[in-house]
C-alpha positions in Angstrom: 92.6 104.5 130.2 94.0 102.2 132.7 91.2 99.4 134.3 91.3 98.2 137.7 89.7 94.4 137.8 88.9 93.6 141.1 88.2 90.0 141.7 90.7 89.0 139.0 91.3 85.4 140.2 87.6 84.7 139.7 85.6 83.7 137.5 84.4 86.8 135.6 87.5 88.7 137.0 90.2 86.2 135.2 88.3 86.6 132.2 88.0 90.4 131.8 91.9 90.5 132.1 92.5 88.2 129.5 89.8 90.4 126.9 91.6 93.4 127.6 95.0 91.5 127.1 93.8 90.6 123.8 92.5 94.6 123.1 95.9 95.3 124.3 94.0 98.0 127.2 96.2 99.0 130.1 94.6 97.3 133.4 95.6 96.1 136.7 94.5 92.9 138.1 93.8 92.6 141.6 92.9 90.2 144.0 93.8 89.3 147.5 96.7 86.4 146.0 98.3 88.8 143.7 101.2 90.8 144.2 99.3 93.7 144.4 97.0 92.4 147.0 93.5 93.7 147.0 91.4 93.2 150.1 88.2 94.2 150.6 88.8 93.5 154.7 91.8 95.6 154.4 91.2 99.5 153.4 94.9 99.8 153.2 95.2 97.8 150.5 92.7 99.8 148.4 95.0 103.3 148.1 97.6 101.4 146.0 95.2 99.4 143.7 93.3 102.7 142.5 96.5 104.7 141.8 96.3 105.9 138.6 93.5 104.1 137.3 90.6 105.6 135.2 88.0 102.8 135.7 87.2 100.0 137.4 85.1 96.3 137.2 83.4 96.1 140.5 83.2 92.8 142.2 81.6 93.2 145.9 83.0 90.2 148.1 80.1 88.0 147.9 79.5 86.3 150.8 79.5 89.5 152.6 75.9 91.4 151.7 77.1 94.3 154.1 76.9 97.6 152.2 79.5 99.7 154.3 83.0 98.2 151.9 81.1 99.5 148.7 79.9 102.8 150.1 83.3 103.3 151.4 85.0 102.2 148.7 83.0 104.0 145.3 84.2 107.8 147.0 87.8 106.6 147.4 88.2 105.5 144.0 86.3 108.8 142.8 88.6 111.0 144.4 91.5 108.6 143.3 90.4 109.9 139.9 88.3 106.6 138.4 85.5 107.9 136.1 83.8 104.7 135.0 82.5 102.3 136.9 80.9 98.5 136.1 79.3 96.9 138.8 78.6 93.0 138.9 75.4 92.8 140.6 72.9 90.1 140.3 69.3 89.4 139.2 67.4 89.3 141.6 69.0 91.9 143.9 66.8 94.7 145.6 66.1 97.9 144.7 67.5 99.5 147.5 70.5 97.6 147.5 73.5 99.9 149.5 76.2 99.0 146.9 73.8 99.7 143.5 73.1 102.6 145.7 76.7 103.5 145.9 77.5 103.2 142.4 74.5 105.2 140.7 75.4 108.0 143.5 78.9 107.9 142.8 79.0 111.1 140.4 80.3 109.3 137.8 79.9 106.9 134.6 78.7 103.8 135.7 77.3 100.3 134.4 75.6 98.1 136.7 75.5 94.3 135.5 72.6 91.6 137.2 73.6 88.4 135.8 71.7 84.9 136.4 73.7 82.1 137.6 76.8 81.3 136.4 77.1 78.1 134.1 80.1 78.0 135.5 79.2 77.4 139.1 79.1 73.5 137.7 82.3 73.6 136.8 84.4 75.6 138.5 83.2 75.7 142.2 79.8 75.2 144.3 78.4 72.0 142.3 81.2 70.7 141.7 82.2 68.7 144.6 79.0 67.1 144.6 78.6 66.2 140.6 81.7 64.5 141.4 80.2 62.6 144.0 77.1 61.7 142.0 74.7 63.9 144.3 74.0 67.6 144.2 71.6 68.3 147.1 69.4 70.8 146.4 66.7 72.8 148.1 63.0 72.3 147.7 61.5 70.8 144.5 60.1 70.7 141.2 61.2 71.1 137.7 61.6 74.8 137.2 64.4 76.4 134.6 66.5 79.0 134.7 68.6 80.4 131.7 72.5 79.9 133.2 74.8 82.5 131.7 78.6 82.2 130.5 81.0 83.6 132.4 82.8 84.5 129.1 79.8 86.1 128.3 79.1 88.1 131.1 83.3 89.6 131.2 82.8 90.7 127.4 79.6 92.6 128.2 81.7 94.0 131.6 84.5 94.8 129.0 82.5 96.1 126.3 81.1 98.8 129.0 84.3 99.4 130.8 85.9 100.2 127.3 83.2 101.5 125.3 81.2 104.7 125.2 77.2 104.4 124.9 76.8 101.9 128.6 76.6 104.8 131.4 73.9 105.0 133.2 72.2 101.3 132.2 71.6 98.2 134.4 71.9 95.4 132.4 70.0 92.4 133.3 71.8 89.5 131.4 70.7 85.9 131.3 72.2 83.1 128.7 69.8 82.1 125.7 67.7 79.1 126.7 66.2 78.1 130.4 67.3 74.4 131.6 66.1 72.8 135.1 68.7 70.9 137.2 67.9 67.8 136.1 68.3 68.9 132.2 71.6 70.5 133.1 73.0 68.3 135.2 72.0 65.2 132.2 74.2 66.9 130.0 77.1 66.8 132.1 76.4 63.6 132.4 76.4 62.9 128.4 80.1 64.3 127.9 81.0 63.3 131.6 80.0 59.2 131.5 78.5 60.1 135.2 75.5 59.5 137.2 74.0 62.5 139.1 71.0 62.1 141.0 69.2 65.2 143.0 68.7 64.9 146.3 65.7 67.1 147.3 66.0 68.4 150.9 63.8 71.2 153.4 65.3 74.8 152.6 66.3 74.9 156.1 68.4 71.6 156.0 69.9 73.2 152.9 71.2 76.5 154.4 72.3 74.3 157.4 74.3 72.5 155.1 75.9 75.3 153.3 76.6 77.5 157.2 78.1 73.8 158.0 80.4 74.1 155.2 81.6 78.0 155.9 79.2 80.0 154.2 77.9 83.3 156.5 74.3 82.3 157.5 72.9 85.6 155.5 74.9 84.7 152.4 73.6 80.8 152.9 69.9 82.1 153.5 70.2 84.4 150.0 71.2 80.9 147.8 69.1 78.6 149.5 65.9 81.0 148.4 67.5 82.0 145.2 67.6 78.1 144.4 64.2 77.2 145.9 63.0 80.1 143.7 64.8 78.4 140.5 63.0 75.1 141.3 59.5 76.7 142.1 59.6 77.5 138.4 60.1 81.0 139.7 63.0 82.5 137.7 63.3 81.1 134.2 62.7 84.5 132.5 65.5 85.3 129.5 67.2 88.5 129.8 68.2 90.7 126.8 71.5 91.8 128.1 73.9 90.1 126.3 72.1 90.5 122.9 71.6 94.3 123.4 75.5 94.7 123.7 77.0 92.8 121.9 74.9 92.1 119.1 74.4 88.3 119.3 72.7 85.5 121.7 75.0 84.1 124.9 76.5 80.9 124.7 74.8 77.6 125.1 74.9 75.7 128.2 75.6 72.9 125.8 78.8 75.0 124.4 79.7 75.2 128.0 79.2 71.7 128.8 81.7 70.8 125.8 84.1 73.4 127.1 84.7 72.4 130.1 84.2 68.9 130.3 87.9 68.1 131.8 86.5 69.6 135.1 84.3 66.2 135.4 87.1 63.8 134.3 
């Protein structure tokens, strides 16, 4: 088996190489800064990533929700001679979705993975300018949770499926173990962090503004602001039983996060 990780300078992406490092599991990381430069803009690029690999992790480009790169793509790799496929989806996403679509059709294995939001979208991008700052601007109000997920957590259950016989055919809806509103969350960066960090509550339409100001595709900017007005409408603080179902134990805590990576808030 050699894996294809697409995405692998991400945050899941970065992650599922180093677990297959440590299984010692043949893969190829790809990206669009690696040598071996993966693009989902450029289909000429593609050809030379899937050569003589037998499965691959899945990472649409997210800021693009157009279906055509996936349904393109899923054949290719088929014919190239992949026979397992994990998709990283996310809760939330429709039924009819063109690239779920594209994967359940594809003729072969596949594993389709809906996780919440990352913890680490505190830490590691998105938030983070702004926690810095002392003010992450959010849209809406109230005080609704929603159970944040590990990356770490969600790269062992892509690994577990991408190595592992007994996933094929199952969407796994994967949440971390406790739901925590923004202000709880953002609090206990504050503990390890020494900071202040206030919300500052705006109209969802001065929110996408905001993020189509800052470079993000108004679809893609539409689909977060009502994913977080959802969040704080007390709309999406379900758990999901993903992570426990796979590999036999709860996620890790935001808390255990917090600890992890509080350098990022130095």
């Amino acid at each position: 088996m050699t894996i294809l990780v697409l995405g692998a300078t991400g945050k899941t992406g970065r992650r599922v190489t180093s677990a297959l490092d440590a299984l010692g599991v043949a893969h190829r990381a790809v990206s669009r800064r690696t040598d071996l430069r993966f693009d989902w803009a450029d289909q000429s690029t593609w050809a030379p990533a899937l050569e003589g690999v037998t499965a691959v992790y899945l990472i649409p480009l997210a800021m693009n929700l157009d279906d055509a790169e996936v349904a393109a793509f899923v054949p290719q790799a088929v014919e190239a001679g992949v026979r397992r496929i994990v998709l990283l989806s996310a809760r939330g996403i429709p039924s009819d979705d063109g690239r779920e679509r594209a994967v359940r059709e594809s003729g072969v294995d596949w594993t389709i993975l809906r996780p919440t939001w990352f913890s680490q979208n505190f830490s590691e991008d998105y938030f983070l300018p702004e926690i810095l700052a002392g003010e992450v601007t959010l849209p809406g109000s109230g005080d609704g949770a929603h159970p944040f997920i590990d990356a770490q957590d969600i790269a062992d259950v892509a690994v577990a499926a991408l190595t592992q016989e007994g996933h094929a055919g199952v969407a796994y809806e994967i949440s971390g173990p406790e739901a925590l509103t923004f202000d709880e969350a953002l609090a206990r960066i504050g503990d390890v962090s020494g900071r202040s960090i206030r919300i500052n509550d705006v109209p969802a339409a001065d929110y996408t503004a905001m993020l189509v100001r800052g470079g993000i595709e108004p679809a893609y900017a539409e689909v977060l602001t009502m994913s977080l007005t959802a969040i704080r409408a007390g709309h999406d603080a379900s758990l999901s039983d993903g992570v426990p179902s796979v590999l036999g134990h709860d996620g890790r805590l935001f808390g255990d996060y917090v600890k992890e990576a509080s350098a990022a808030w130095s």
